[in-house]
RODODO-314721 format. One line per 2 residues: number of its first residue (from 0); their letters; for each residue x, y, z of C-alpha. Coordinates in steps of 0.02 Angstrom, whole numbers, plus 50000, padded with zeros to 5 digits. Example, Ala and Ser with C-alpha at 12.3 -4.5 7.8 and 13.67 -1.06 7.14 Angstrom:
! RODODO-314721
0) AS) 50615:49775:50390; 50684:49947:50357
***
This chain:
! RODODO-314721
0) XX) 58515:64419:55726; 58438:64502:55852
2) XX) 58530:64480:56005; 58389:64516:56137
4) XX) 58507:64653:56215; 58363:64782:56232
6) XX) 58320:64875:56386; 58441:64771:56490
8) XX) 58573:64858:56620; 58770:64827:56593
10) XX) 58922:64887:56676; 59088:64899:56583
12) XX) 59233:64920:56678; 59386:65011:56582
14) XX) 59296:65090:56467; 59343:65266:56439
16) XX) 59462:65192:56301; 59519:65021:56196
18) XX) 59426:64862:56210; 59287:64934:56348
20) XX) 59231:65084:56282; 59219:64986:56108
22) XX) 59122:64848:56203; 59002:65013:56297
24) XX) 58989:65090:56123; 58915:64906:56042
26) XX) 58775:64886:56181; 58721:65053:56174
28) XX) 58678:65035:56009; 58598:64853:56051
30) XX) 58478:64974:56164; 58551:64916:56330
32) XX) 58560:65061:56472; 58779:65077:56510
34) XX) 58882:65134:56643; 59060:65164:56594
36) XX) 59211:65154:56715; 59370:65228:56717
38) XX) 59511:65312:56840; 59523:65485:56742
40) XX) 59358:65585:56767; 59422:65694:56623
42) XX) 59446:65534:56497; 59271:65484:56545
44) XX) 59156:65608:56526; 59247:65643:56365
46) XX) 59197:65449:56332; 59019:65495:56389
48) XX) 58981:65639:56282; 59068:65576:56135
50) XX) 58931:65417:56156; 58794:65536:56187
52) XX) 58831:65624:56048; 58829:65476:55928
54) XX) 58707:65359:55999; 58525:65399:56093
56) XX) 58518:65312:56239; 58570:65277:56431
58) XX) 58744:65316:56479; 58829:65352:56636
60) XX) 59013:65390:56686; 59068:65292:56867
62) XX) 59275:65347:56867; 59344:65255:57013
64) XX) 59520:65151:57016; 59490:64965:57025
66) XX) 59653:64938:57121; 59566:65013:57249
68) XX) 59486:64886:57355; 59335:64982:57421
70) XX) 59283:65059:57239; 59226:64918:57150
72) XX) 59075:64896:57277; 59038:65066:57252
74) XX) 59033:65083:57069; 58906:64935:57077
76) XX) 58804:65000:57202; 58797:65153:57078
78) XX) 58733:65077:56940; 58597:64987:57036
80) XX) 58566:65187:57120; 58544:65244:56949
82) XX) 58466:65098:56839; 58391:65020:56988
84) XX) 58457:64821:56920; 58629:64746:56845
86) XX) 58603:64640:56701; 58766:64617:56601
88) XX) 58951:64664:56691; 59131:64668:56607
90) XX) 59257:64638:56698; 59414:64740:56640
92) XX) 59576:64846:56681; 59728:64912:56607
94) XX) 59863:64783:56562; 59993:64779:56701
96) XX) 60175:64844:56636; 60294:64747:56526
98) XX) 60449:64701:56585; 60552:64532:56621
100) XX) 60573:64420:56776; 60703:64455:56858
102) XX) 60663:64648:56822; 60509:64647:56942
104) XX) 60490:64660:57142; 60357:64626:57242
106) XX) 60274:64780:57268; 60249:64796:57056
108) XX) 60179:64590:57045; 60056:64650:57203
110) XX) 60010:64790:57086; 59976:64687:56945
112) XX) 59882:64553:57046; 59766:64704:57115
114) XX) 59734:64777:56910; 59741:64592:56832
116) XX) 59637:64480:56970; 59583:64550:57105
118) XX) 59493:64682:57026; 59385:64552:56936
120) XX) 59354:64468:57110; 59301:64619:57173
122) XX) 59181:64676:57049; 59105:64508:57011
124) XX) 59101:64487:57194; 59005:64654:57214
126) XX) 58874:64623:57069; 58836:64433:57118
128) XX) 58681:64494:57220; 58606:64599:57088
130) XX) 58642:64472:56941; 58550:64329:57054
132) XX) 58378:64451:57007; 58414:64462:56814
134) XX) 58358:64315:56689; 58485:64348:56582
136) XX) 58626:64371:56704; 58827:64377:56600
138) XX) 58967:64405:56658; 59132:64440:56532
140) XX) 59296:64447:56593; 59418:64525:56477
142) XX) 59595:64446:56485; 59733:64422:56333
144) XX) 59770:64273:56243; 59914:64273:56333
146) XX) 59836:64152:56445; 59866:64033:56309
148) XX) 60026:64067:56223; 60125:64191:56346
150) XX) 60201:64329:56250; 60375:64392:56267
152) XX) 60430:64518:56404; 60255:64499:56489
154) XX) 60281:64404:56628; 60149:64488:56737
156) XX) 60021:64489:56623; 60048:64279:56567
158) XX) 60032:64241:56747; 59910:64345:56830
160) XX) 59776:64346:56692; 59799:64165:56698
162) XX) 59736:64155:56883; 59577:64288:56798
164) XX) 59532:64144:56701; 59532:63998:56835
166) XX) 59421:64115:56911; 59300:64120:56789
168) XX) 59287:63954:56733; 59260:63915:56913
170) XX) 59117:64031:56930; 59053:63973:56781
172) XX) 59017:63781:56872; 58988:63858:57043
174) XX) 58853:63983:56988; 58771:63916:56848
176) XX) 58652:63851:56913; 58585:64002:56974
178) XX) 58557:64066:56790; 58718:64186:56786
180) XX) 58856:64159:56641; 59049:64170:56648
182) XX) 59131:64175:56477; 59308:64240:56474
184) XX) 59360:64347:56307; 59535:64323:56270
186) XX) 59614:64481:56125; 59750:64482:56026
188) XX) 59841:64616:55960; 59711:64762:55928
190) XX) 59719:64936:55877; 59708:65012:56025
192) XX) 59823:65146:56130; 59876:64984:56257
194) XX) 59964:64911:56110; 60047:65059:56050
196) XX) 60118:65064:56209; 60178:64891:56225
198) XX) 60250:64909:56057; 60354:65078:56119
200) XX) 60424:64968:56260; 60443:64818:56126
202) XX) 60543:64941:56029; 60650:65026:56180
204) XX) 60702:64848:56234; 60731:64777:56065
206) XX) 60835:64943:55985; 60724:64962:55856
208) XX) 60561:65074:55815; 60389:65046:55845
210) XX) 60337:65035:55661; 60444:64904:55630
212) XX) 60394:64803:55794; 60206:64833:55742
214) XX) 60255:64758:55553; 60363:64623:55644
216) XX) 60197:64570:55739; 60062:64601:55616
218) XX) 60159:64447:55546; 60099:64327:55661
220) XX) 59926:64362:55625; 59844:64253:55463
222) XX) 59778:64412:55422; 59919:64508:55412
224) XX) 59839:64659:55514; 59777:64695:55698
226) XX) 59583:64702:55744; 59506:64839:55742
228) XX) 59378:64868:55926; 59241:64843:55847
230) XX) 59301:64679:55769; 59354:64647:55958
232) XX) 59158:64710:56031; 59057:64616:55920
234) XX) 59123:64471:55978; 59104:64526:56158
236) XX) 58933:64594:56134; 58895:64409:56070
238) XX) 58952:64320:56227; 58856:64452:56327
240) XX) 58688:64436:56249; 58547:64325:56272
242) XX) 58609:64254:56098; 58724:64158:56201
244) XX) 58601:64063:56308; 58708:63905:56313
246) XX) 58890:63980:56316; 58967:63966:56490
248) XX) 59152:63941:56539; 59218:63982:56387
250) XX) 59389:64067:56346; 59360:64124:56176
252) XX) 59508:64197:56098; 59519:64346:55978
254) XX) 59656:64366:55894; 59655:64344:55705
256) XX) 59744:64176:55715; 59897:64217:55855
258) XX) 59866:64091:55958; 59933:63924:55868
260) XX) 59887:63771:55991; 59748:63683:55972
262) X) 59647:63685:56129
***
């Protein structure tokens, strides 16, 4: 299928690792023209030329921390400097930490609403201009399937990526009629270094190790394994593309069967 991807401008947010720099890597090599965001300038470039290396194309490295509230308007306003239009934008961040309820303050859930929400808002709220121009205007919001099912000792992450979703569906009705789509992408458990992570706290709080917290979860999945990111991107890339003319408001989960309710 071709997914009409070609030529057209997109900025991924978190993407010198995981789920965005698989999702950067995938358009690339649908022809589009990428700018790549992350907070360690070292991490990045080493994303950049590692994609330069491997794919001919348009790449550019933007690092910049989202919980900052000024540096999502800049990282926009450097793509357009550099590509001169915005086409496609993903919306994504770091997971915030895991811990339990009555673990957390205040200062550590404002965190997590700045990484989990309000970076979205910001971004989205910075690109709106530019994606009014584009005829094939997307945006993707990267969240967790959390927002569904809410997984153990996650309590920031079930409630502020729910809020990222109510978000998008919003903007979905609100701007769609302007020609710009909102399609959240909701991951399960994928190989990436966020999950090894998670499992390493999984594993501190539980007593146990990480390999058998991995085996314990790969259980839940009908498959029996995690997703690889470029199971994870192809999906994305999907929701992105012109290919998905008529998808809007969606939260399409990813996750190898997880997620066990039925809406």
């Amino acid at each position: 299928m071709d997914l009409k991807l070609m030529g057209k401008t997109a900025f991924v947010a978190g993407a010198s690792r995981g789920l965005g720099y698989a999702i950067a890597r995938e358009l690339l090599h649908e022809g589009c023209k990428v700018a790549i965001n992350g907070r360690s300038s070292d991490r990045l470039n080493a994303a950049v030329s590692k994609l330069r290396a491997e794919i001919p194309g348009e790449v550019i490295a933007l690092d910049g921390d989202l919980t900052d509230a000024a540096i999502p308007e800049k990282l926009i306003n450097s793509t357009i400097d550099t590509f001169g239009n915005l086409d496609l934008l993903v919306t994504n961040a770091g997971g915030p930490p895991a811990g339990r309820f009555e673990d957390i303050d205040d200062q550590t859930w404002q965190l997590a609403i700045d990484l989990s929400l309000m970076s979205h808002v910001r971004l989205i709220r910075a690109a709106i201009p530019y994606l009014k121009q584009s005829k094939h205007a997307s945006v993707l919001s990267i969240t967790s399937y959390s927002v569904k099912q809410p997984i153990p000792n996650l309590v920031l992450s079930n409630s502020v990526r729910s809020a990222n979703v109510g978000l998008i569906k919003t903007l979905a009705l609100e701007l769609g009629h302007q020609g710009i789509r909102f399609n959240s992408i909701l991951p399960g458990w994928t190989n990436t270094e966020r999950v090894t992570e998670l499992m390493t706290n999984r594993a501190s709080q539980n007593g146990t190790t990480v390999e058998l917290e991995i085996t314990r979860q790969l259980g839940e999945s009908v498959f029996k394994r995690m997703a690889t990111p470029q199971e994870f991107a192809n999906v994305a890339v999907f929701l992105l593309s012109p290919a998905a003319s008529y998808v809007t408001g969606v939260m399409l989960t990813v996750d190898g069967g997880v997620y066990k309710g039925t809406l």
